[in-house]
C-alpha positions as CSV (number, residue, x, y, z in Angstrom):
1,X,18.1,15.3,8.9
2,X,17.7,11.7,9.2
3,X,13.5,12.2,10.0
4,X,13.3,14.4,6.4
5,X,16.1,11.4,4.6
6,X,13.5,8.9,5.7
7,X,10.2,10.9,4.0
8,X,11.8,10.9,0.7
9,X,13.5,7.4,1.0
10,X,10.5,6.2,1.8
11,X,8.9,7.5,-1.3
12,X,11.4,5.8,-3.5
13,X,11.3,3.0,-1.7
14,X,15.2,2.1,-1.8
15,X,16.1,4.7,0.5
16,X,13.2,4.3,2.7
17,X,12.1,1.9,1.8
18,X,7.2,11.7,9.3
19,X,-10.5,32.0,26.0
20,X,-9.6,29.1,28.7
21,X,-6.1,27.8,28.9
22,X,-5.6,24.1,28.8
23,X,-4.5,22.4,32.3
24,X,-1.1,22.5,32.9
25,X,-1.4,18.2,33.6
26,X,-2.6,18.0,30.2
27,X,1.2,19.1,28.8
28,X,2.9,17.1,31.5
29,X,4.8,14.1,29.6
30,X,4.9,12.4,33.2
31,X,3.0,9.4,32.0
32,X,0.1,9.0,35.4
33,X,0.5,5.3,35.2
34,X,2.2,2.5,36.2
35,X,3.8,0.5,34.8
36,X,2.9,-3.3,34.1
37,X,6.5,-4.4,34.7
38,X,7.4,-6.5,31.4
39,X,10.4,-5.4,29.5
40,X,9.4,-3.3,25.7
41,X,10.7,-4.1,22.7
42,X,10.6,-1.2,20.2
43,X,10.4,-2.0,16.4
44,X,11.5,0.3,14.3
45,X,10.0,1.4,10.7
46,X,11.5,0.8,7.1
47,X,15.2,1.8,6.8
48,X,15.2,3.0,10.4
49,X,18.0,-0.4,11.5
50,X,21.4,0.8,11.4
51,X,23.2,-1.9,8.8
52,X,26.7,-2.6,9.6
53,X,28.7,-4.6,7.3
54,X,31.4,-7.2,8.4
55,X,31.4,-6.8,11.7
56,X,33.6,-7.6,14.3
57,X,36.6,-7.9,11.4
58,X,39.0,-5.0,10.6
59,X,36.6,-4.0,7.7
60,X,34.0,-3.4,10.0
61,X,31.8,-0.1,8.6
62,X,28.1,0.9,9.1
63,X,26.5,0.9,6.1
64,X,23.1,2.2,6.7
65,X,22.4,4.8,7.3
66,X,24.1,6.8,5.3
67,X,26.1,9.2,7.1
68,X,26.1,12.5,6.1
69,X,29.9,13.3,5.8
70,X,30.1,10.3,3.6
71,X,27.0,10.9,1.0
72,X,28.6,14.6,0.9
73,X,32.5,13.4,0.0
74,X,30.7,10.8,-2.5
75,X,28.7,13.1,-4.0
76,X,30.7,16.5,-4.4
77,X,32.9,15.2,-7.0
78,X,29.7,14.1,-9.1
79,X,27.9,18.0,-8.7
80,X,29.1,19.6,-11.8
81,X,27.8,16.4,-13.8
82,X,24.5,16.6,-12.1
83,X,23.9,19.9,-12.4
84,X,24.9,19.7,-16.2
85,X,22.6,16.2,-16.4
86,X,19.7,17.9,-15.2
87,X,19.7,20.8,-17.5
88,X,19.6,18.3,-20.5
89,X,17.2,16.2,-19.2
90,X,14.9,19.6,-18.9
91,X,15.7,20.0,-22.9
92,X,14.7,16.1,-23.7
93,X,17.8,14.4,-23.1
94,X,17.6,12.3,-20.2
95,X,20.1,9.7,-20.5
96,X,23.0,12.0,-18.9
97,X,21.0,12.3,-16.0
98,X,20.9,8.3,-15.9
99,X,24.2,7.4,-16.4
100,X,25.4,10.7,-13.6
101,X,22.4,9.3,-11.4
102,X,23.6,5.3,-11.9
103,X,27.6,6.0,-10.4
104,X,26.3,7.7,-7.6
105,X,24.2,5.6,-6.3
106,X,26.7,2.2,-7.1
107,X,28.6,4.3,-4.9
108,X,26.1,5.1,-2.2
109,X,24.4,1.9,-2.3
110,X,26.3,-1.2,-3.4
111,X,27.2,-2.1,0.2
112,X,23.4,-2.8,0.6
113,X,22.7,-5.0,-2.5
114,X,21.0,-7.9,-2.1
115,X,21.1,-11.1,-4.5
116,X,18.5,-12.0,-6.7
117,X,17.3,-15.3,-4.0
118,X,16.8,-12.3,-1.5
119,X,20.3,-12.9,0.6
120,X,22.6,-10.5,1.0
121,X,25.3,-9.6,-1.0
122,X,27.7,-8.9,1.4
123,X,28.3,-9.9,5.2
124,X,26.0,-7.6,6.9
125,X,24.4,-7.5,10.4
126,X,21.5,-5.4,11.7
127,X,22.7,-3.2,15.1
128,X,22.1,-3.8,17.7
129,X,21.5,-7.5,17.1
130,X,21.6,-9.0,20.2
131,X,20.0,-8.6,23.1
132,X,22.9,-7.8,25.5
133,X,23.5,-4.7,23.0
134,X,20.0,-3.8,22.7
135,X,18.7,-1.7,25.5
136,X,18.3,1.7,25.5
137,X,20.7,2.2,28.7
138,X,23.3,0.2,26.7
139,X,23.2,2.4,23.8
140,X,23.0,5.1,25.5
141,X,26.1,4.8,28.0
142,X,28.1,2.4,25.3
143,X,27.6,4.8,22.0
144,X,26.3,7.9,23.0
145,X,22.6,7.3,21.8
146,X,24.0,6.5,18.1
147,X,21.5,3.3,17.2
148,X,18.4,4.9,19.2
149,X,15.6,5.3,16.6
150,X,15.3,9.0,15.7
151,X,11.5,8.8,13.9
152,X,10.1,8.7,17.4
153,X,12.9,9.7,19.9
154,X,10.6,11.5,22.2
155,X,8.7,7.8,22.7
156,X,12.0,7.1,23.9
157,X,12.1,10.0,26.2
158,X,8.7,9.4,27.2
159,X,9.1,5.5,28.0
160,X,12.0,6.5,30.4
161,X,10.1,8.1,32.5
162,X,7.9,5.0,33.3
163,X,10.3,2.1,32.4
164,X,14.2,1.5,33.9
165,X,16.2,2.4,30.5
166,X,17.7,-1.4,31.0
167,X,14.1,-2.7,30.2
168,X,13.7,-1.2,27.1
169,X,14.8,-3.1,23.9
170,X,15.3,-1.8,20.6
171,X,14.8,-4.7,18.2
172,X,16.7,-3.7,14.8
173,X,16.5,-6.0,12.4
174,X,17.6,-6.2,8.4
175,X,14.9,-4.4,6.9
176,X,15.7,-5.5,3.5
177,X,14.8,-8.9,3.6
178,X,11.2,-10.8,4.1
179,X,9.1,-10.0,7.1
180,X,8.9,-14.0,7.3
181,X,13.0,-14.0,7.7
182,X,12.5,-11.1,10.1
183,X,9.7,-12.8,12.0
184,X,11.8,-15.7,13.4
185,X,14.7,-13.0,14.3
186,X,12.4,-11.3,16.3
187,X,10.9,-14.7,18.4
188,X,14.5,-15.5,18.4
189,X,15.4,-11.6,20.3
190,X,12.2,-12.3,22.6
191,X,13.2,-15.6,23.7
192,X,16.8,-13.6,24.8
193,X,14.8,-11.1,26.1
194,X,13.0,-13.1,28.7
195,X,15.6,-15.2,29.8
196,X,18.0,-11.7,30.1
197,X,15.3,-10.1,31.9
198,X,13.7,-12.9,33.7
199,X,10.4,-11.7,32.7
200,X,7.1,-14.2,31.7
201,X,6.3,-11.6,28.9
202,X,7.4,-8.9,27.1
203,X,5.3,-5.8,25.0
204,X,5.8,-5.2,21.5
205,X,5.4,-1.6,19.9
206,X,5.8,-1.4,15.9
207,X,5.6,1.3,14.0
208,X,4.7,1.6,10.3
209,X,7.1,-1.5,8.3
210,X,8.0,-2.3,12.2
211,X,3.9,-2.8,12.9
212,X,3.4,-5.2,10.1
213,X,6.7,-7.1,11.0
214,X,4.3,-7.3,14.7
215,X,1.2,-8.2,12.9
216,X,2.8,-11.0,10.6
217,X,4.6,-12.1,14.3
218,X,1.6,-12.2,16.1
219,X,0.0,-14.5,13.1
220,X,2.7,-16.8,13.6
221,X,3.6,-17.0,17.1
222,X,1.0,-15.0,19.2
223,X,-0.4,-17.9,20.7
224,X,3.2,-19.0,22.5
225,X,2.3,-17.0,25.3
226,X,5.4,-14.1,25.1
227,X,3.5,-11.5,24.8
228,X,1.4,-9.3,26.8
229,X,0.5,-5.9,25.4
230,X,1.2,-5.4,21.2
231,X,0.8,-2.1,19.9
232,X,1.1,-1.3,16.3
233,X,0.8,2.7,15.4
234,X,0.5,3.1,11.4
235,X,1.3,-0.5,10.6
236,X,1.5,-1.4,6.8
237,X,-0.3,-4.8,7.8
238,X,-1.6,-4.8,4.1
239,X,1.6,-3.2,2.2
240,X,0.7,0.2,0.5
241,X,0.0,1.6,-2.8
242,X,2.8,4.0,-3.0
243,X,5.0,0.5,-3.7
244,X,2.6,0.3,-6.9
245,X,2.8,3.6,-7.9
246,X,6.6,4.2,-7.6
247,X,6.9,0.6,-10.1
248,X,4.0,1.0,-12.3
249,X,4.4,2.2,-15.6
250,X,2.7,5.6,-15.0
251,X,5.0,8.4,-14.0
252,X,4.6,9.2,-10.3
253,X,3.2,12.4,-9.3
254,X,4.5,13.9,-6.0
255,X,2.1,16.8,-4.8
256,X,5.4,18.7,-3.7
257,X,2.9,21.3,-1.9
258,X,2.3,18.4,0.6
259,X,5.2,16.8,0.8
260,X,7.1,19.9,1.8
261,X,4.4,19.8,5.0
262,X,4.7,16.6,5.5
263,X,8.5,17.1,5.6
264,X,8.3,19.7,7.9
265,X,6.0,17.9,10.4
266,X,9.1,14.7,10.3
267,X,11.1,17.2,12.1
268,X,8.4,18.3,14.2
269,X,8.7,22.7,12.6
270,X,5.9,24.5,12.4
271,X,7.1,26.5,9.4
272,X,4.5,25.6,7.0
273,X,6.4,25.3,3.2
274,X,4.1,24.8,1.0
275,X,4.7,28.0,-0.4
276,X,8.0,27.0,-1.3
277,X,6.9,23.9,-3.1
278,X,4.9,25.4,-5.7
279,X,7.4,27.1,-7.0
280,X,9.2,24.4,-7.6
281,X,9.3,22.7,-11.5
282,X,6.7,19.9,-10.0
283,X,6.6,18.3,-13.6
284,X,10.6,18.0,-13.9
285,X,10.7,16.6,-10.4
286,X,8.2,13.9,-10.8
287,X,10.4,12.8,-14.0
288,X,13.5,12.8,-12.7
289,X,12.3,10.8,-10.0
290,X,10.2,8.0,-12.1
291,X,13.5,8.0,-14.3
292,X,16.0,7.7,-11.7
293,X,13.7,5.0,-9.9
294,X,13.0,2.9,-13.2
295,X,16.1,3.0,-14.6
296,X,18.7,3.3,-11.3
297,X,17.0,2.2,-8.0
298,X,14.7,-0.9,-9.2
299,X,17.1,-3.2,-9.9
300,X,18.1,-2.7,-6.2
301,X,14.5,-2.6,-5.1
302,X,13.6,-6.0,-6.6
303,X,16.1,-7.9,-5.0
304,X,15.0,-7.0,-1.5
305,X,12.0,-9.3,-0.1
306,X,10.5,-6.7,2.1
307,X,9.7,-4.3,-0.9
308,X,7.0,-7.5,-1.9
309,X,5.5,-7.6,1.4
310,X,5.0,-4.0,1.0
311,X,2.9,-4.5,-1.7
312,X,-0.9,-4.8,-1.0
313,X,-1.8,-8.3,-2.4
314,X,-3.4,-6.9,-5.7
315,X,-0.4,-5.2,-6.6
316,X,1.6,-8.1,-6.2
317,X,-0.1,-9.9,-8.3
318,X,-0.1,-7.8,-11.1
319,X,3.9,-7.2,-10.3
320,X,5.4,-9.9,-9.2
321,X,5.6,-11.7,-13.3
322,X,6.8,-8.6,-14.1
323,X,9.9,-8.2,-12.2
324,X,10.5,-11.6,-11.0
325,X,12.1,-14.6,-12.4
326,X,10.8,-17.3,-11.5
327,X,13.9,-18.9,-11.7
328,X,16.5,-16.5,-10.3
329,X,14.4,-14.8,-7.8
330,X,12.7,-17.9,-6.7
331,X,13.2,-17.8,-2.8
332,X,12.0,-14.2,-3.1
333,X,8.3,-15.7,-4.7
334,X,8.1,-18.3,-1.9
335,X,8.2,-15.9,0.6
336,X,6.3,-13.2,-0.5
337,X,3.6,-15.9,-1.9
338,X,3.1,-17.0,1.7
339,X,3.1,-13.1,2.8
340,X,0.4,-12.5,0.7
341,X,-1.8,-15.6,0.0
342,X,-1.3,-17.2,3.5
343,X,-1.2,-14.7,6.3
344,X,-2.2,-11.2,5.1
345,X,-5.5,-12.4,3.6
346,X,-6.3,-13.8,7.3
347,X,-4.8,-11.7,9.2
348,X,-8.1,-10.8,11.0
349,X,-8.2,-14.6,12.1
350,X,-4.6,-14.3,13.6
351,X,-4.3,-11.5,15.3
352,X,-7.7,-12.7,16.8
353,X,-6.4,-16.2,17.5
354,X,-3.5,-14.3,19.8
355,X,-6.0,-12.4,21.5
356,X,-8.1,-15.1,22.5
357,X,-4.9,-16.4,24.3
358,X,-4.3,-13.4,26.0
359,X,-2.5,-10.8,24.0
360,X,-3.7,-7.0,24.3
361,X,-3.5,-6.1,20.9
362,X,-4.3,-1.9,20.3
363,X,-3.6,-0.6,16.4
364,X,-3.6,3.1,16.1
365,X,-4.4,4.3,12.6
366,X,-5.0,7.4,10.2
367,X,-7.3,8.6,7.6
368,X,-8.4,11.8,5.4
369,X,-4.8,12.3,3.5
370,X,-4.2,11.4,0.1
371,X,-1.6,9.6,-0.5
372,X,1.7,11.3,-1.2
373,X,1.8,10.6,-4.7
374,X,-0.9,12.3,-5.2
375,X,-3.4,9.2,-5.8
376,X,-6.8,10.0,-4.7
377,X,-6.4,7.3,-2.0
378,X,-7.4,7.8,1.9
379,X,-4.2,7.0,3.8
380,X,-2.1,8.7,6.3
381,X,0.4,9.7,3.2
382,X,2.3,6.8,3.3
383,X,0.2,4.1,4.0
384,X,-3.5,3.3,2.4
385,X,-6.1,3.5,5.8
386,X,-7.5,0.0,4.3
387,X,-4.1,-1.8,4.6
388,X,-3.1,-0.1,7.9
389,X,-6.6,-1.3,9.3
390,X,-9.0,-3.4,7.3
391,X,-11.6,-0.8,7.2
392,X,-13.9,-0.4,4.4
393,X,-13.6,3.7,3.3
394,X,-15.1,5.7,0.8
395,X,-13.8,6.9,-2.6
396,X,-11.4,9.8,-1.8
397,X,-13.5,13.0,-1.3
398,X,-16.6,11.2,-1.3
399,X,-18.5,10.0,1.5
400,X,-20.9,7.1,2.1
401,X,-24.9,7.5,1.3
402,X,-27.2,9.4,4.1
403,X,-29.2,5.5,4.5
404,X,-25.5,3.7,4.5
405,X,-25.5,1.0,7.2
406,X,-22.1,-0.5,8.3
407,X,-21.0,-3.7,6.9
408,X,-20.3,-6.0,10.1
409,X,-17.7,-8.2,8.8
410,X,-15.7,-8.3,11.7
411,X,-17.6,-6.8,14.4
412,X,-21.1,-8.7,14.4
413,X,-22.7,-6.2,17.4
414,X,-25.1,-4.3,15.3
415,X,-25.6,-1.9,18.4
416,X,-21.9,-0.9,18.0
417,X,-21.2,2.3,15.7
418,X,-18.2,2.0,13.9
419,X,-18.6,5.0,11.2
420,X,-16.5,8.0,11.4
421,X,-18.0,11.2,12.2
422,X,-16.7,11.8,8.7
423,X,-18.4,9.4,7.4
424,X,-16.0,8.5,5.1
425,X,-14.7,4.8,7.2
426,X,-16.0,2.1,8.3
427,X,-14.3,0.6,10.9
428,X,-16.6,-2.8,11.2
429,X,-14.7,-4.7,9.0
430,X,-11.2,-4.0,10.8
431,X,-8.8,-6.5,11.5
432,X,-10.0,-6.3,15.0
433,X,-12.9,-3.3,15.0
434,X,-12.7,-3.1,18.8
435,X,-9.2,-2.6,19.1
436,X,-8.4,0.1,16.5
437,X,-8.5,4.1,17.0
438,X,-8.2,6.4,14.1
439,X,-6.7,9.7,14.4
440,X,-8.4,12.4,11.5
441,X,-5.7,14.5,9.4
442,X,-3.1,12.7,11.3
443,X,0.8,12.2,9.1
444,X,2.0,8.7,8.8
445,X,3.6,7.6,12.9
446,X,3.6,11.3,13.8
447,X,1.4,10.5,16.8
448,X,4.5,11.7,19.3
449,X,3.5,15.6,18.8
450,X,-0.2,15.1,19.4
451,X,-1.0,15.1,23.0
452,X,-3.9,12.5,22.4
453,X,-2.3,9.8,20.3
454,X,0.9,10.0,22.5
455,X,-1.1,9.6,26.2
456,X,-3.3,6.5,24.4
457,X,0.1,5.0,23.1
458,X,1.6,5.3,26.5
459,X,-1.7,3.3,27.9
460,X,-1.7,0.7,25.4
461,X,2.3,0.2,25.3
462,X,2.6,0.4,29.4
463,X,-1.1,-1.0,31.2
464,X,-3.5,-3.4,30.8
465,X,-5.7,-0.8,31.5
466,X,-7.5,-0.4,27.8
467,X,-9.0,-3.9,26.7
468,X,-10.7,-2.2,23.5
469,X,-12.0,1.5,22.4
470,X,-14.5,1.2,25.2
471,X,-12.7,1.1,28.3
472,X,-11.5,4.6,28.4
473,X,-13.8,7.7,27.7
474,X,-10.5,9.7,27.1
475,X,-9.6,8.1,23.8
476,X,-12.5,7.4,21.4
477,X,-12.3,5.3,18.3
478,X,-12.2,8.5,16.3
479,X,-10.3,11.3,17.1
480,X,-9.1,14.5,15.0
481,X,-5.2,15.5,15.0
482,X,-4.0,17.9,17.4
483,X,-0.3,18.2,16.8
484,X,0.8,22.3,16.7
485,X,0.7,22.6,13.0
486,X,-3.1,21.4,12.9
487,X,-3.9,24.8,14.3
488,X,-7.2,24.7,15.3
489,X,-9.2,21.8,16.8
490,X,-12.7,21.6,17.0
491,X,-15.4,19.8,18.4
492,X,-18.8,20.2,20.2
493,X,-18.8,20.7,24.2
494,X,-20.5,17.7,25.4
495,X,-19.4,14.9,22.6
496,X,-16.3,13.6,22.1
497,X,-14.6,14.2,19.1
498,X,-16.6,14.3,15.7
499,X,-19.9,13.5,17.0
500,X,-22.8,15.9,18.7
501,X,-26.4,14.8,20.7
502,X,-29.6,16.2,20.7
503,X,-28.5,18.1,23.6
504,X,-25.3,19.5,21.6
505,X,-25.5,23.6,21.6
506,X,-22.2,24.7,21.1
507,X,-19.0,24.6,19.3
508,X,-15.6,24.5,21.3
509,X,-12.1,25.4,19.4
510,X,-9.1,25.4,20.1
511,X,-5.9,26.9,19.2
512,X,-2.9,24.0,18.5
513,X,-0.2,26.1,17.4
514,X,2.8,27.2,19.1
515,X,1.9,30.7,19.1
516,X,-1.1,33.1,19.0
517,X,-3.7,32.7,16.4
518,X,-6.1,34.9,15.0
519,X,-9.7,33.4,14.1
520,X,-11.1,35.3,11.2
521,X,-14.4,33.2,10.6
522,X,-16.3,30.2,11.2
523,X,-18.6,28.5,9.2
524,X,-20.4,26.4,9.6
525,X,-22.7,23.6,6.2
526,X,-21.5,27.1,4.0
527,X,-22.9,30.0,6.2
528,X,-20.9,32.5,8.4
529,X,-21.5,31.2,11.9
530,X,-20.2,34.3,14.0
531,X,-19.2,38.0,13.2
532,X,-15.9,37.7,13.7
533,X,-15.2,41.7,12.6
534,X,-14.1,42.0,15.9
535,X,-10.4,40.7,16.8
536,X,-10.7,37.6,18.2
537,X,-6.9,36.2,19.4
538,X,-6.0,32.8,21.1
539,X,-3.2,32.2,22.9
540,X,-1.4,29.0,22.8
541,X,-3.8,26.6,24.2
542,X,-6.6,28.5,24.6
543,X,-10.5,28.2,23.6
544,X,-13.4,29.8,22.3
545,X,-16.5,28.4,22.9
546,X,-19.4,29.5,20.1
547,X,-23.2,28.7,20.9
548,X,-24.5,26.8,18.0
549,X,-27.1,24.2,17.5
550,X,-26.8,21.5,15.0
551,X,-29.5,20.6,12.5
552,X,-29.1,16.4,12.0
553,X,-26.8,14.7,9.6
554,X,-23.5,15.7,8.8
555,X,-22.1,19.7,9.7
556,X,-19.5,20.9,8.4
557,X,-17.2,23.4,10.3
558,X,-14.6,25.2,8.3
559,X,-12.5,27.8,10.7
560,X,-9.8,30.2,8.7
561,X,-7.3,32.0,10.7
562,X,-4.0,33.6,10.7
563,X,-0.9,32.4,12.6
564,X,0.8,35.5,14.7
565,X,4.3,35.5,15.1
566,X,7.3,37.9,14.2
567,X,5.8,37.8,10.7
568,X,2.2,37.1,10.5
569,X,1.5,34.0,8.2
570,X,-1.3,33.8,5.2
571,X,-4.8,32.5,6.0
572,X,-5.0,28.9,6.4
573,X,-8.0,26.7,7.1
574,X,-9.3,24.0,8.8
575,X,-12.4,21.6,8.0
576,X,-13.6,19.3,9.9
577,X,-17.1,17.2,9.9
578,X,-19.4,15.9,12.4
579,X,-21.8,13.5,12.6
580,X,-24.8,12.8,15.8
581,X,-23.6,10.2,17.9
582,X,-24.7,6.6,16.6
583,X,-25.6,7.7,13.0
C-alpha cells in the first residue's frame, strides 16, 4: 500500500512529494562479490522518512506516514460529503468538493505544516535520526522492520546478504525542508557513522529526492574524504517538470492508462490495468485533482523548501515571484536561490571535483517514458531524463538527424560513442558521461525487479570493481528494461544491448514475464520478419533466436504477443530500436 500511496503522492507533490532457459546463476540474488567493507548509508526518496512529532514527550506520535487505520477513522465520517461533493462538481459546482476536500486534509495533514520561513510548524523529528537507531539490525530486532524503506525493500534483502545488517544505515531525514538543511544532517550522520563504525569511509546510495540530496552532498563536501563509492539510481539532480506542471496554471492531465501500470509495477504485479483506467472519467479526474491541488494542497506545498529544489531551474524562475513573498518566505528564496543558481547549474564541476579526490561516483538513469502527466517529455515518469542526467535528448517521439554528431560537452573523447541505440539521448553532455548507465522503458527506481539494473547496483553500491561504463562488459551504458512486465526483451546475438555489427545475423528474444508467452509476430522497419502461423510458446525465461540480417541505420523491432495464464491476456507489444555499434 505504502509503494502505490507514494505514486500518487508523488504526483501531487504534498503526499509524495514505483527455446533456451536462462542459467539458474542468473536468478540467484547471492550477490558473487565481496564486499569492500565500509559501512552503507541508504537514502531514501521523497516522503519515504517516517516523521514523528514530539518525540520522546508523552505526546509522542508518528506523523508520516500516514497510517492506514488513522486516514480510514479520519476519513469515514467525511464519505457521504464526498461522495455528494463530487457529484456537483461533475454538474459545475465545484466549490463543495473544496470546502469537503480542505477539512480532510487539515485533518490529515496539519501535523506536517511547515511555516512560511521553511521551519516547521510543530516539533518534529525525522526516524531514525541518529546513528545508534539507524541500522538495519536495530530496526529490525528494536521495531520489527517498521522504519525500513518499503520503495526498495528487496535492496534491503539483497544488501544483507553481502553486508552484516549492523553496517547498514538508513539515513532518514525531514524531507520537507531544503536539501541544503538536509545536506549538513547528512555530513553530520556520516561523521557518527564513522566514529560508530570505526570505518575511514562510508558508501552512499540515493534514490530519486534521496539521489539529489547525494548529488547536492557530494557538491558540497565530496572532497572531505568520507566517502568511497556514491551511487545515485533515478536522482532528481535537476528537479522535474511534473513540480511545474502540478502548479502551473494549466490543468494537469494524468494519462490514467499509464499510471494504473505504473502503479502496478510499485508493487511489483504483473496484472497489467490499463484496461481499467480507460474506463475511468479521465477528464473529471484531472479536475478534481488540479482543483484539490490549487485550491487545498499548495498552500502546504509552498511552505516546504524541498518542493523548490524540485523544481528544474527554469521553472523556478518563472514560479518562485509567483508564490513566494519575498518577505515572508524569505529563508525559503535564500535557500532555493543557492539550489538553483549556485550548485545545480555546476553540478557537473562538483561531482567531478569529488571524483578527482577519490569518490566512485555511478548514476543509474531512465529514458523513453513520458512523463506521467502526460507531457511529451522523455523521463522515467517521474523525473525528466535531462535533470536525472545532464543528457541532451530529443523532442519526445522524435529522434535525432541520420548525420547528427554528439555534442561533447562533458566528455571531450570524440572516439567515445555516447548515443543511444535509440537514438533519441545523448549522453556526452552528462554530469559525468562515463559514469552514467541508462536503462530503456525502465519506471522511475524500479531497478530492484530487473535482473540487470539490480546486479550493476549491487557492483557499484558494494566494489570498487566498476570505475566507469567501461570496465565491465556485463553492463553497458545503454540497456533495455527487463523487469517481468516488460515481457519480451530483445536484442541481437553478438551486441550488447541496442546495438548490432557488420557481423550481426540474428535476432535473440526473450520472454520476461512470469509465465508462458505466446509470440504472434515480429517485425521488423514495418515488414513481417517470420511466419509465426505456427505456435510458437516461451516459457518463463526462455529464448528464440530468429536469423536476420540488418540493413545499416536504425531497425526497428516490434514483437506482439499474448501472456498465457488461467485467463489468457489481450495482445500487447513491444518496440524496441537498434542502432550499429558506434553510429
Amino acid at each position: 500500500m505504502k509503494k502505490f500511496l507514494s505514486i500518487f503522492l508523488c504526483a501531487v507533490i504534498i503526499f509524495s512529494t514505483t527455446a533456451v532457459t536462462i542459467n539458474a546463476e542468473e536468478e540467484q540474488r547471492s550477490p558473487s562479490f565481496e564486499w569492500d567493507g565500509h559501512p552503507l548509508v541508504f537514502i531514501q526518496g521523497y516522503s519515504g522518512p517516517a516523521l514523528i512529532r514530539d518525540r520522546d514527550l508523552e505526546t509522542q506520535e508518528q506523523v508520516w506516514p500516514l497510517r492506514p487505520g488513522n486516514v480510514v477513522k479520519m476519513i469515514a465520517p467525511h464519505i457521504p460529503d464526498i461522495i455528494s461533493s463530487v457529484i456537483d462538481y461533475a454538474k459545475g459546482d465545484t466549490q463543495p468538493f473544496i470546502d469537503c476536500f480542505r477539512e480532510v486534509t487539515a485533518e490529515l495533514l496539519d501535523n506536517i505544516s511547515m511555516n512560511p520561513d521553511g521551519t516547521t510548524k510543530y516539533s518534529i523529528t525525522s526516524y531514525p535520526h541518529y546513528v545508534t537507531e539507524a541500522s538495519v539490525e536495530y530496526i529490525n530486532t528494536e521495531k520489527d522492520g517498521d522504519y525500513l524503506p518499503l520503495t526498495e525493500g528487496e535492496f534491503i534483502e539483497d544488501l544483507s546478504l553481502t553486508i552484516p545488517a549492523d553496517r547498514i544505515f538508513i539515513f532518514n531525514t525531514d524531507w520537507r525542508r531544503s536539501q541544503l538543511v538536509n545536506c549538513e544532517h547528512l555530513d553530520s550522520f556520516i561523521d557518527e557513522v564513522l566514529e560508530y563504525t570505526g570505518s575511514d569511509k562510508v558508501d552512499l546510495y540515493g534514490m530519486s529526492h534521496g539521489g539529489q540530496l547525494t548529488a547536492t552532498y557530494l557538491y558540497y563536501h565530496g572532497t572531505e574524504g568520507k566517502v568511497d563509492n556514491a551511487v545515485m539510481n533515478s536522482p532528481a539532480i535537476g528537479g522535474t517538470s511534473l513540480v511545474m506542471e502540478l502548479l502551473g496554471s494549466e490543468p494537469v492531465e494524468f494519462n490514467l492508462s499509464e499510471l494504473a501500470r505504473f502503479g502496478s509495477i510499485m508493487l511489483h504485479m504483473e496484472i497489467d490495468l490499463r484496461w481499467l483506467a480507460e474506463k475511468l472519467p479521465a477528464d473529471l479526474l484531472n479536475s478534481l485533482l488540479k482543483s484539490a491541488f490549487n485550491e487545498v494542497l499548495l498552500p502546504y506545498a509552498v511552505n516546504f523548501g524541498s518542493i523548490w529544489d524540485l523544481m528544474d531551474t527554469q521553472s523556478y524562475k518563472e514560479l518562485r515571484d509567483v508564490y513566494l513573498d519575498p518577505v515572508e518566505n524569505a529563508d525559503i528564496i535564500a535557500r532555493a536561490d543557492k539550489m538553483h543558481f549556485e550548485c545545480m547549474p555546476n553540478m557537473s564541476e562538483g561531482l567531478k571535483r569529488a571524483q578527482d579526490a577519490g569518490v566512485n561516483i555511478g548514476i543509474l538513469a531512465n529514458y523513453g517514458t513520458h512523463l506521467g502527466t502526460g507531457e511529451k517529455i522523455d523521463s522515467d515518469f517521474i523525473i525528466d531524463t535531462v535533470n536525472t542526467s545532464g543528457a541532451t535528448v530529443a523532442p519526445f517521439g522524435q529522434r535525432f538527424p541520420e548525420n547528427y554528431e554528439q555534442l561533447n560537452t562533458t566528455c571531450t573523447d570524440p572516439t567515445h560513442n555516447h548515443v543511444s541505440p535509440t537514438r533519441t539521448l545523448d549522453a556526452s553532455t552528462c554530469f559525468l558521461p562515463e559514469n552514467t548507465w541508462f536503462n530503456y522503458e525502465q519506471y522511475h527506481t524500479q531497478t530492484w525487479w530487473d535482473k540487470y539494473t539490480r546486479n550493476l547496483l549491487l557492483e557499484l553500491v558494494l566494489t570498487d570493481n566498476i570505475k566507469d561504463i567501461y570496465s565491465d562488459e556485463r553492463f553497458p551504458q545503454f540497456e533495455i528494461a527487463q523487469a517481468p512486465p516488460d515481457g519480451v526483451y530483445v536484442k541481437f546475438t553478438n551486441e550488447s544491448s541496442g546495438y548490432y555489427n557488420e557481423e550481426s545475423n540474428s535476432l535473440l528474444l526473450r520472454n520476461l514475464a512470469g509465465s508462458s508467452i505466446e509470440i504472434q509476430s515480429v517485425t521488423v522497419n514495418g515488414k513481417i520478419l517470420r511466419d509465426l502461423s505456427e505456435e510458437v510458446r516461451l516459457k518463463e525465461g526462455e529464448e528464440l533466436v530468429i536469423d536476420f540480417d540488418p540493413d545499416d541505420g536504425l531497425v526497428t523491432v516490434e514483437t506482439e504477443y499474448v501472456v498465457k495464464g488461467i485467463i489468457d491476456s489481450g495482445v500487447y507489444k513491444r518496440t524496441l530500436y537498434f542502432s550499429p555499434v558506434g553510429k
